[in-house]
C-alpha positions as CSV (number, residue, x, y, z in Angstrom):
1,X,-9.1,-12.7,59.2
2,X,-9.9,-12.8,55.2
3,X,-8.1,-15.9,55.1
4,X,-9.4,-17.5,58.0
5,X,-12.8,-16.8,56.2
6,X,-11.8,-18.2,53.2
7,X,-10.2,-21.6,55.1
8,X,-13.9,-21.9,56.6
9,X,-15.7,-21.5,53.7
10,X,-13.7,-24.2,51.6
11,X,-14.1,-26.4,54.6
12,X,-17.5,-26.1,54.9
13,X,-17.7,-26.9,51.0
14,X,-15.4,-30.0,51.2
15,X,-17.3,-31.3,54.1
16,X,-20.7,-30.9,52.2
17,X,-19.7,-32.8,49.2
18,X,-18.0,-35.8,51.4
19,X,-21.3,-36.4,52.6
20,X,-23.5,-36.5,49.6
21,X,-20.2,-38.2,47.6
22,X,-22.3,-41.9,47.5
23,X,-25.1,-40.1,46.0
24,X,-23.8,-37.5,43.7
25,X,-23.9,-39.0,40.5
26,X,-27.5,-40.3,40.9
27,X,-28.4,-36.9,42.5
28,X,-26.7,-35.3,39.0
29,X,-29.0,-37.5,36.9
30,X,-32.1,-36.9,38.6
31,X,-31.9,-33.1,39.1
32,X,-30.5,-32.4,35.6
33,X,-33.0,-34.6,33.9
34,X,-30.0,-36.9,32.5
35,X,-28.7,-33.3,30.5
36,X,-25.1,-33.7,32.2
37,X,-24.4,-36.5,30.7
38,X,-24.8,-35.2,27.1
39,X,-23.2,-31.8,29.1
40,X,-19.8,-33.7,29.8
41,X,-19.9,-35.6,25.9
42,X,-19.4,-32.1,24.7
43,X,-16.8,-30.9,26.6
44,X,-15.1,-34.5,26.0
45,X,-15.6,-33.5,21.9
46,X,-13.6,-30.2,22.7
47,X,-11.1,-31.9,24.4
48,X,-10.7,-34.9,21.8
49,X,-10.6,-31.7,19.1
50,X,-7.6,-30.1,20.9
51,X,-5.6,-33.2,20.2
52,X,-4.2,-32.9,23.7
53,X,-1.7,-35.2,25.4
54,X,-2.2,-34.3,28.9
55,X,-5.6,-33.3,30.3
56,X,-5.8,-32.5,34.0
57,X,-9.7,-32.6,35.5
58,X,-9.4,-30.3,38.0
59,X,-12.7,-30.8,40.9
60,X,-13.0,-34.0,39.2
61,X,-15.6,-35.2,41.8
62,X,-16.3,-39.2,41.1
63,X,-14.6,-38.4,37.9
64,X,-17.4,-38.4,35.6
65,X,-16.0,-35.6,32.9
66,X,-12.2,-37.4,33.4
67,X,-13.6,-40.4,31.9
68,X,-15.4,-38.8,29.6
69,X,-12.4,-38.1,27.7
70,X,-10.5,-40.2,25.7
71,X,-7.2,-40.7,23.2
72,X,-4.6,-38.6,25.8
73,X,-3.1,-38.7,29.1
74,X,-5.8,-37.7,32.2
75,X,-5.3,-36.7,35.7
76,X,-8.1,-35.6,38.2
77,X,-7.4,-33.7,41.0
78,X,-10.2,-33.1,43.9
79,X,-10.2,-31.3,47.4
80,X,-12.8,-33.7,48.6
81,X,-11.2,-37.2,49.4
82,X,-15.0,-39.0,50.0
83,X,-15.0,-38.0,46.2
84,X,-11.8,-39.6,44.9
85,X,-12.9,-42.4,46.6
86,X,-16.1,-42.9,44.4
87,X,-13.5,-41.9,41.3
88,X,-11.3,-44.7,42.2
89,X,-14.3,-47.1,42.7
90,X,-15.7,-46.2,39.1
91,X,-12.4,-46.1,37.2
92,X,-11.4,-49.7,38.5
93,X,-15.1,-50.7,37.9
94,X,-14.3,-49.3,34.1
95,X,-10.7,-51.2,34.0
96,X,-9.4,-47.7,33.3
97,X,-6.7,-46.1,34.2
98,X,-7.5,-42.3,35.7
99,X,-4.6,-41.0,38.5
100,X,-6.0,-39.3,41.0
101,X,-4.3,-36.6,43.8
102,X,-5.8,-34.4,46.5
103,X,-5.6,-30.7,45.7
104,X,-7.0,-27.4,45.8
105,X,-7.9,-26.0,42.9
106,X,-6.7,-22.4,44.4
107,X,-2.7,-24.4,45.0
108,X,-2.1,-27.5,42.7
109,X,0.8,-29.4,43.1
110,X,1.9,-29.3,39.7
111,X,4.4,-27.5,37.6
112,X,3.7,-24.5,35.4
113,X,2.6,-25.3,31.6
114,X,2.7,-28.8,32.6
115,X,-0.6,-30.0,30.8
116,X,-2.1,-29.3,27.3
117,X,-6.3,-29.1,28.4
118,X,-7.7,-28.3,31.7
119,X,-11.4,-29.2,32.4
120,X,-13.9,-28.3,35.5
121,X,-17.1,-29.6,35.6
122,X,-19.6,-27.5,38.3
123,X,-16.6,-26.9,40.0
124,X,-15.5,-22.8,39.7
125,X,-18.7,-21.6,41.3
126,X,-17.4,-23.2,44.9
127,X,-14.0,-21.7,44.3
128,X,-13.5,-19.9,47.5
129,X,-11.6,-16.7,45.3
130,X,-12.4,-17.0,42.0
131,X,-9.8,-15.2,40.5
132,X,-6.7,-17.0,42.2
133,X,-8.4,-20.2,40.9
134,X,-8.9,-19.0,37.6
135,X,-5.3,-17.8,37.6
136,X,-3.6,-20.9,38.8
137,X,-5.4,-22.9,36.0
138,X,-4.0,-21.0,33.7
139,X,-0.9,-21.6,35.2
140,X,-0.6,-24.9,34.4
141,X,-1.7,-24.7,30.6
142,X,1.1,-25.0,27.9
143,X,1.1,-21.8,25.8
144,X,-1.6,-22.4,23.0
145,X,-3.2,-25.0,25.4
146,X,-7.1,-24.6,26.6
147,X,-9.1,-24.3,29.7
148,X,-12.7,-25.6,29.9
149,X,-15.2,-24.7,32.1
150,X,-18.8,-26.5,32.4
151,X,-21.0,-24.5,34.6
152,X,-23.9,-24.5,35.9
153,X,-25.5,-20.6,34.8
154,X,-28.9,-18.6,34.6
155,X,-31.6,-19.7,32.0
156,X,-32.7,-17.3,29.8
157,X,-35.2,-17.4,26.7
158,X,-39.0,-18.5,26.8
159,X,-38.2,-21.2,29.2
160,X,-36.7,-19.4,31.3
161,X,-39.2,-19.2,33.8
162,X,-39.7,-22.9,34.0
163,X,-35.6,-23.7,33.9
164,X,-35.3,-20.9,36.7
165,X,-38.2,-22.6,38.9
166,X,-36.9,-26.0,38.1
167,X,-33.3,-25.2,39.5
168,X,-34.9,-22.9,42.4
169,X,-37.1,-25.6,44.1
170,X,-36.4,-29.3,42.5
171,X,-32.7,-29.3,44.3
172,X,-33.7,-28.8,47.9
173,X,-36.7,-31.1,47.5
174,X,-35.3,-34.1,45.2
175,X,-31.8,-33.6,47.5
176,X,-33.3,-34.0,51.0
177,X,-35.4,-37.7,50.2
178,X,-32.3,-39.0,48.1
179,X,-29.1,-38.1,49.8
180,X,-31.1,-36.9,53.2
181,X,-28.7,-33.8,52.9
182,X,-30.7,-31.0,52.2
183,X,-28.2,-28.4,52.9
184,X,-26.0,-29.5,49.8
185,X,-29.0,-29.0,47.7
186,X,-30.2,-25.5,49.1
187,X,-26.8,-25.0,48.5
188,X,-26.8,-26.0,44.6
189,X,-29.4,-23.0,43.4
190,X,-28.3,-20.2,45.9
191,X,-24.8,-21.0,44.9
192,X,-25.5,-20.7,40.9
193,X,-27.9,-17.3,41.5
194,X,-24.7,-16.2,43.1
195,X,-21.8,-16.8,40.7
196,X,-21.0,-14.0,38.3
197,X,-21.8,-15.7,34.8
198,X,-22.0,-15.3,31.5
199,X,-20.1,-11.9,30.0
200,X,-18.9,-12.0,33.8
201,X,-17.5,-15.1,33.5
202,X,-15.5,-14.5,30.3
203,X,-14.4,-11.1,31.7
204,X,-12.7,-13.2,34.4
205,X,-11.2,-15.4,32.0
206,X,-9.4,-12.8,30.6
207,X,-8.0,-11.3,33.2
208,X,-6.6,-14.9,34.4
209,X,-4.7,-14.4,31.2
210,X,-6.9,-16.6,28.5
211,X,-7.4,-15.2,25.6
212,X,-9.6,-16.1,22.3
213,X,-12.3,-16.9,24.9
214,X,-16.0,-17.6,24.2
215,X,-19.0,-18.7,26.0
216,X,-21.5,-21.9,24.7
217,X,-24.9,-22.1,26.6
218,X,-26.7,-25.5,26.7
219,X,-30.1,-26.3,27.4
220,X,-31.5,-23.1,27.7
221,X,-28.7,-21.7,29.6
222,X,-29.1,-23.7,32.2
223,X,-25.7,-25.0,32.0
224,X,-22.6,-22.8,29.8
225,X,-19.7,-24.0,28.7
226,X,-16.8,-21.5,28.6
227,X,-13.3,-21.7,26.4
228,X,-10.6,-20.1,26.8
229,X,-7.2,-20.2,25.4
230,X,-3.7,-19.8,27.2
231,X,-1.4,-16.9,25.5
C-alpha cells in the first residue's frame, strides 16, 4: 500500500510539471524576482571550484542549473519528459552539448561513484522519500566528490514577514494568469512550508552518508544552498 502511495504521489508530481513545462522558466523569473538566476551562478561557482570532470544534474528541469555550469562533463537526468523536452530545445538553441536521460531521482541508471559533482535545483523537496533520494545521490559520488543542493527554504530575519507573504500568496496568484495551472503553484508554497529544512536538512545529509556538510542561505533564506561531501 506504502508504495502504491508513493507511485501516486510521484505521478501526480510528474504530471504537474509536464503541464506548466512551457512556462516554467518564465514562471521561475517572475515569482523569484529574477533571484534564481544569480541562485544557480552560485552553485555553478561551487561546481567550477570542485574542479570536477563529471557533473550529473539530477531534476534538471529545462536544464537551467546544467548549463550553468561550465569547464567539465554534464549530464541531466529528469522524471518529467515535457521537461527534457524544453532542455533539449534550449541546449540546441545554445549550440551546446548537455545529454539528457529519463530517471528518477529515487533509482538512477547509473553506476556507483560514477560522477565527481551532483547538483539539484528545487528538486529534493518533491522527492517522494527523501531519504532513499538522498541516499542514492550519494551513491553515485566518487569518494571526496560533492553533492549540491539549491532549495527553496523558510525566510527568516526582519524580512521575514514580507519573504514569507511573498512566497505564501504571489505563487498561486502570478501561477494561475501565466501558466493557467494554479494547482502547480498552490503547490510551490505548501510544498516548501512542508519540507524539513535547514539543520533538518543537513541532519539528512548526513545520514545519506555526506560528510563536511554545511548550509548557505540566500536572499533572506528564502532560498539555501546545502554541501555536502561524499566519505
Amino acid at each position: 500500500m506504502r508504495q502504491e502511495l508513493l507511485s501516486k504521489q510521484s505521478s501526480e508530481i510528474r504530471g504537474m510539471f509536464g503541464r506548466i513545462a512551457h512556462r516554467y522558466d518564465l514562471l521561475n523569473r517572475v515569482l523569484s524576482l529574477g533571484r534564481d538566476v544569480s541562485w544557480r551562478k552560485i552553485v555553478a561557482q561551487r561546481v567550477a571550484a570542485a574542479r570536477p570532470e563529471r557533473v550529473l544534474d539530477v531534476c534538471t528541469g529545462t536544464g537551467d542549473l546544467a548549463l550553468a555550469i561550465h569547464g567539465a562533463m554534464v549530464f541531466g537526468a529528469d522524471f518529467c519528459l515535457p521537461m527534457l523536452r524544453e532542455a533539449q530545445s534550449k541546449t540546441l538553441s545554445r549550440g551546446r552539448s548537455l545529454p539528457l536521460c529519463a530517471a528518477d531521482a529515487l533509482c538512477l541508471p547509473i553506476a556507483d561513484a560514477s560522477v565527481d559533482v551532483v547538483t539539484v535545483a528545487f528538486g529534493v523537496r518533491n522527492f517522494a522519500e527523501l531519504n532513499v533520494g538522498l541516499s542514492e545521490l550519494a551513491r553515485v559520488i566518487r569518494p571526496g566528490g560533492e553533492l549540491l543542493v539549491l532549495e527553496f527554504s523558510r525566510p527568516r530575519g526582519p524580512m521575514a514577514p514580507v519573504l514569507g507573504w511573498w512566497m505564501r500568496n504571489v505563487p498561486p496568484r502570478v501561477g494561475r494568469f501565466v501558466s493557467g495551472d494554479p494547482e502547480a503553484y498552490t503547490y510551490l508554497p505548501a510544498s516548501v512550508s512542508a519540507f524539513g529544512e535547514g539543520k533538518e536538512m543537513c541532519r539528512a545529509l548526513e545520514a545519506a552518508g555526506l560528510s563536511d556538510v554545511e548550509a548557505l542561505r540566500l536572499t533572506g533564506g528564502v532560498a539555501s544552498l546545502y554541501r555536502g561531501r561524499r566519505s
